[in-house]
C-alpha positions, -999 to 999 in steps of 0.1 A, spaced: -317 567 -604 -301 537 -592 -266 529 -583 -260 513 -622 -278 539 -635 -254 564 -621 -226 540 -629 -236 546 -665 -246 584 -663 -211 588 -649 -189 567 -674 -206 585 -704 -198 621 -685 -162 608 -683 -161 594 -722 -180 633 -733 -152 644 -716 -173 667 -690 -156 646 -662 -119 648 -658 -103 615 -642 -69 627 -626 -41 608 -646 -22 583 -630 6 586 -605 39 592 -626 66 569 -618 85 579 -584 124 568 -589 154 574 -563 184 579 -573 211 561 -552 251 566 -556 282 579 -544 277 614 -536 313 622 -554 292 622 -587 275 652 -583 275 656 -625 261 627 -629 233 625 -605 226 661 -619 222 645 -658 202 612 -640 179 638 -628 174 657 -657 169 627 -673 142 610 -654 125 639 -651 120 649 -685 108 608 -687 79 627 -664 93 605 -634 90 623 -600 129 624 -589 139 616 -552 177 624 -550 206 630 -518 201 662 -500 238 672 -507 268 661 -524 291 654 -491 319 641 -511 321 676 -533 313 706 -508 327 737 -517 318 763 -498 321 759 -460 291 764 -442 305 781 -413 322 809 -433 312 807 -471 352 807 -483 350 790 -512 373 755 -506 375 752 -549 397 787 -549 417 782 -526 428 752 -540 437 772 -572 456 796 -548 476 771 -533 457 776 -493 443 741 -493 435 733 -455 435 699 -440 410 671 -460 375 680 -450 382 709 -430 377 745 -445 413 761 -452 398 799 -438 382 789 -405 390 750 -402 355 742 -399 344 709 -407 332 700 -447 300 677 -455 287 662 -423 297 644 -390 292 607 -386 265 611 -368 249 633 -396 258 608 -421 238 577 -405 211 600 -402 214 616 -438 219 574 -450 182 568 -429 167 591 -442 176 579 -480 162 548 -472 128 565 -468 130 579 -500 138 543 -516 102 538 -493 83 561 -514 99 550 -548 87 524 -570 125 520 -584 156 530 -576 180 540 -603 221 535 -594 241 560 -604 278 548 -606 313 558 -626 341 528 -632 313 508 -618 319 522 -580 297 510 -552 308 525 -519 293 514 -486 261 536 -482 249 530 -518 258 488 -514 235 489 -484 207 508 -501 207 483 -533 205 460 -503 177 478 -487 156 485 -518 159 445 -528 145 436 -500 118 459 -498 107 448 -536 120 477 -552 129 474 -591 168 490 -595 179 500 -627 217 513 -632 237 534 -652 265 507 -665 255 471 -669 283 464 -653 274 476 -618 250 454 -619 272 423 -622 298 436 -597 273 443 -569 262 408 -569 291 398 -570 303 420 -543 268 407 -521 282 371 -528 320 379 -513 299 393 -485 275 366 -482 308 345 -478 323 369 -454 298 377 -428 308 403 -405 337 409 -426 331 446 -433 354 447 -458 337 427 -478 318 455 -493 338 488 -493 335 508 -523 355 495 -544 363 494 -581 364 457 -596 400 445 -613 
């Protein structure tokens, strides 16, 4: 047989059905937000993946640890009890909560790979909040050609807006701290 031959032989086999093409790739999407909204990443993901969209979300919730990873004391009952330690530091052993600095730049790095590996990158916000990690990433992912979708309209219209005070204010840092617009 020749090569169209075979071309033939091989597109009936596929239309009998003897021949099973994989289907394609589902949609990979990131999801990208303040770490304080744990709850709602959690229903983002459920969401998207019930879409049949492959989910890349944060390792951890930094802004909502509980239980310290030195001892295990749970940081939620002793704040019912009254034994709340210092912010971010366990109230049994005084251990440090969520990550070091030096974690956190790695841990906001390493996001940025997974915004690499998604075709769109889905911002997951409350009151429209767009702290300094997740303004960077929306950053990141525009520039790499990355479609972003939100979860309020109006985070949409605030981070450019926020992009355009910092456009203005180069080397201003505070031109894009999370804030929440007036």
């Amino acid at each position: 047989m020749g090569c169209l031959e075979d071309d033939i032989d091989y597109a009936l086999r596929v239309e009998r059905g003897e021949i099973k093409l994989p289907s394609p790739r589902p949609k990979i999407v990131c999801l990208c937000g303040s770490t304080r909204f744990r709850d709602q990443f959690m229903q983002a993901n459920y969401r998207e993946t019930l879409k049949g969209h492959i989910v890349l979300s944060v390792g951890f919730y930094v802004h909502v640890a509980d239980e310290c990873p030195n001892c295990g004391a749970s940081q939620s009952f002793a704040k019912e009890q009254g034994a709340e330690g210092p912010q971010g530091k366990c109230w049994q052993c005084g251990a440090d909560l969520g990550c070091t600095s030096e974690q956190k730049i790695a841990l906001d790095e390493l996001h940025k790979r997974k915004i690499d590996l998604a075709d769109e990158v889905f911002i997951v916000s409350v009151n429209n909040y767009i702290g300094k990690s997740t303004f960077s990433e929306i950053e990141y992912a525009l520039k790499q050609g990355k479609s972003v979708r939100w979860t309020e309209p109006a985070t949409e219209e605030h981070f450019y807006a926020m992009a355009k005070r910092h456009e203005k204010d180069r080397g201003n840092d505070c031109a894009h701290e999370g804030v929440v617009p007036s």
